[in-house]
N, C-alpha and C positions, 0 to 999 in steps of 0.2 A: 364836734365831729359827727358825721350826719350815718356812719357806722353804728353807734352807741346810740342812738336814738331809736334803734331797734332792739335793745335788749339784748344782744346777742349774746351766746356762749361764745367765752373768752379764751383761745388755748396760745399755751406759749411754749417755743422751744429755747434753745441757746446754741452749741455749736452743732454741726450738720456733716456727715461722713458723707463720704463721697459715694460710697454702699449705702444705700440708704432708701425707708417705704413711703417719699412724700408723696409721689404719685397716688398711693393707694388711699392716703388721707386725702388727698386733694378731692380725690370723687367722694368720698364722704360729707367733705364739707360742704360740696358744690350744691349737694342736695338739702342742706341743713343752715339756720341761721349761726353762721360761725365766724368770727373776727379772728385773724391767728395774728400774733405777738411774735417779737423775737427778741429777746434781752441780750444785751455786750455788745452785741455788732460784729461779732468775726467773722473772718475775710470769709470763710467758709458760706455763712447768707448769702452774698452775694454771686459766689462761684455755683453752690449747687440749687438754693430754693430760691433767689431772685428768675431765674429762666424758667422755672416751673409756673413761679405765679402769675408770669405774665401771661403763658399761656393757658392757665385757667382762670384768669380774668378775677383772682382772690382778691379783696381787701386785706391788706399788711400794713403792721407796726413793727417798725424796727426801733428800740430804744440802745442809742449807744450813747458810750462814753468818749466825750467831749477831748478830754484830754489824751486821747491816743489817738485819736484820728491822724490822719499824712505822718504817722513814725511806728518804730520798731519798737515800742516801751510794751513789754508783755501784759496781761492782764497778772492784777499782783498775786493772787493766787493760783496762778500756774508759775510762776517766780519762784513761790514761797515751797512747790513742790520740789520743783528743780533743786535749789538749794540743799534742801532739806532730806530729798529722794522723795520717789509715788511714794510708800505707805508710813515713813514717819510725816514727812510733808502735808498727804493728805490730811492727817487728824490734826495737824499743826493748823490748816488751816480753818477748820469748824473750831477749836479752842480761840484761835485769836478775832475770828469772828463776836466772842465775849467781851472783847478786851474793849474798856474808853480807844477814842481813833487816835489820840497820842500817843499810846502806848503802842498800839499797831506799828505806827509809822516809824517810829523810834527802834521796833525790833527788825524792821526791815531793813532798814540801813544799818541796824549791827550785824545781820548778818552777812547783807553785802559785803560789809565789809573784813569778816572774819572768813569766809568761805572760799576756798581756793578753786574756784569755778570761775570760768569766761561770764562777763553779763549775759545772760542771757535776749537775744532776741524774739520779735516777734513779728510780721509783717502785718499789719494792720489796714483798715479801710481807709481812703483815699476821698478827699472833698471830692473829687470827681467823682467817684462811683458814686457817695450820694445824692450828687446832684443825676445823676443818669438814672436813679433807681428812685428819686423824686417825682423827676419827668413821667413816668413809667406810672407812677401812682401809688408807689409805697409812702407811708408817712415815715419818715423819718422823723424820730423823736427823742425825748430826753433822759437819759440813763444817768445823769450827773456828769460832773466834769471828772472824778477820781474813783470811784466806786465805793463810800466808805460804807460802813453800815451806817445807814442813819440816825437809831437810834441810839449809838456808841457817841454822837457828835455833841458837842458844844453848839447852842446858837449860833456864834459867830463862825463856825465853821461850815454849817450849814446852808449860809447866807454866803458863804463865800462859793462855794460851790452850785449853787443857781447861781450869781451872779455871772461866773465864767463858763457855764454852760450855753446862758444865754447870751452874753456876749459872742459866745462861736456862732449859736448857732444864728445873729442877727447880720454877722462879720460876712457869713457864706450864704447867706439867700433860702436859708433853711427854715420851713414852713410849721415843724413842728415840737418849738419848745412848751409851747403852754401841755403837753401828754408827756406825761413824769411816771417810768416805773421805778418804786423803791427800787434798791439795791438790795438784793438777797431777799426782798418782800420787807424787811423790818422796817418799821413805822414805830409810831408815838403822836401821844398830843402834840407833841414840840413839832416835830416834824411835818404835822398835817397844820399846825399854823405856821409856822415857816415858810411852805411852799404854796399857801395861798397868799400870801403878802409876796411873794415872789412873782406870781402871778399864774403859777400853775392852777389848771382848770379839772384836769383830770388826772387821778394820781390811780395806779395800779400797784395789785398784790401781788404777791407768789405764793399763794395759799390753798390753792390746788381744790379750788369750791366754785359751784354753779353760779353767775348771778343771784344776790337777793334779791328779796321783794321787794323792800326798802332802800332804793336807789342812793348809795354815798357818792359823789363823782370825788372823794377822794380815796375811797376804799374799795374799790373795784378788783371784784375775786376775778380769779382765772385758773384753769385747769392746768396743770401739768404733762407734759407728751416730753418726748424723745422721737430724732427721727428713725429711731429702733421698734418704733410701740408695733407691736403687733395690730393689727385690724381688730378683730376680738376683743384685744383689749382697749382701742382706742372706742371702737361701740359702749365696751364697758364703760370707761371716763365721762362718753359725754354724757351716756345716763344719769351719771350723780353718784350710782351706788358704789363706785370706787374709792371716790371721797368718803363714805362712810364708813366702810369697810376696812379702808387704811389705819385708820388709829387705831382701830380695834386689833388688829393687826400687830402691829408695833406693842402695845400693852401685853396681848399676848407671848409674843416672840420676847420681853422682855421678862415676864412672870418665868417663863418656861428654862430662859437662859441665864436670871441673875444668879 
């Protein structure tokens, strides 16, 4: 991808309010070496920042999951809140994010099944918008076919998931399976030989760090934004010294509050 042959700083969002400061990132970026990412694919990219980037003429990655495209199957961890409710839900799901992807999958159908709640919906993106948001010049790329964590999987689970990723995306005329972002960022040895025997070329983090020196095209850092960031603070991010500042931060916030 002839983007990443400039080094660029990497920022990534995921879903997109309809209140929302891209415009005001946008002229930041427009001045600055910036690639913007977008992880999941919700309908929301394409409703409110696919129109924006066309008309600032950005470079975009959109990495979606495969197996929700053209249906209503929610993303599973908005499932797992529903269920569950926002605040036990929520931490239900950073706990099961720990779990092997068996066990994952196992508790999600027990709970469907025990939960006296309607399925829940979700309207998802459509082979057609990505083919229209293709044309346009977004890459559409590979988020996996199910979203597991990676590093939670079994080999053979792994393999099966590029497999059906790229199968979709070779089925629909879609240009950019060989750009793989983990799911949740989480990685492994396993995982980074997996997905070069799969044939993935470029594989990205969510680890909220500049470019290094030392170029991995399977470990490729990127910065973390919201489309909330304040200006100020999104100045701050690309700087770097956010990223530094964060851990210390959390260490902090934890010494003070355990």
């Amino acid at each position: 991808m002839k983007e990443l042959e400039l080094n660029p700083t990497i920022v990534t969002y995921h879903k997109i309010d309809a209140q929302h400061k891209l415009a005001a990132h946008f002229n930041i970026y427009q001045q600055k070496n910036i690639l913007v990412t977008v992880d999941d694919g919700d309908v929301s990219f394409y409703q409110h920042m696919f129109p924006l980037l066309k008309q600032y003429k950005l470079p975009a990655i959109l990495f979606v999951i495969t197996g929700l495209i053209d249906t209503k199957i929610p993303f599973w961890w908005d499932e797992l809140e529903y269920l569950l409710g926002p605040e036990q839900g929520g931490k239900k799901v950073w706990e099961v994010k720990e779990w092997p992807n068996h066990k994952r999958l196992a508790y999600l159908e027990q709970l469907r099944a025990t939960v006296d709640k309607a399925p829940l919906e979700q309207q998802q993106l459509t082979t057609a918008q990505l083919l229209e948001m293709q044309e346009a010049g977004v890459t559409i790329a590979n988020h996996s076919h199910t979203h597991p964590m990676f590093d939670k999987c079994t080999e053979a689970e792994l393999q099966d998931e590029f497999m059906k990723s790229k199968q979709f995306f070779e089925e629909r005329g879609l240009k950019g399976y060989r750009l793989f972002a983990y799911p949740n960022g989480n990685h492994s040895t396993l995982t980074e030989k997996v997905a070069k025997e799969a044939g993935i070329e470029y594989a990205f983090l969510f680890d909220h760090k500049l470019p290094s020196k030392g170029f991995n095209p399977y470990r490729i850092s990127r910065l973390s934004v919201t489309d909330q960031t304040s200006v100020n603070k999104l100045h701050f991010i690309l700087s770097g010294w956010h990223s530094r500042v964060l851990p210390v931060s959390k260490k902090l916030y934890k010494v003070l509050n355990g």
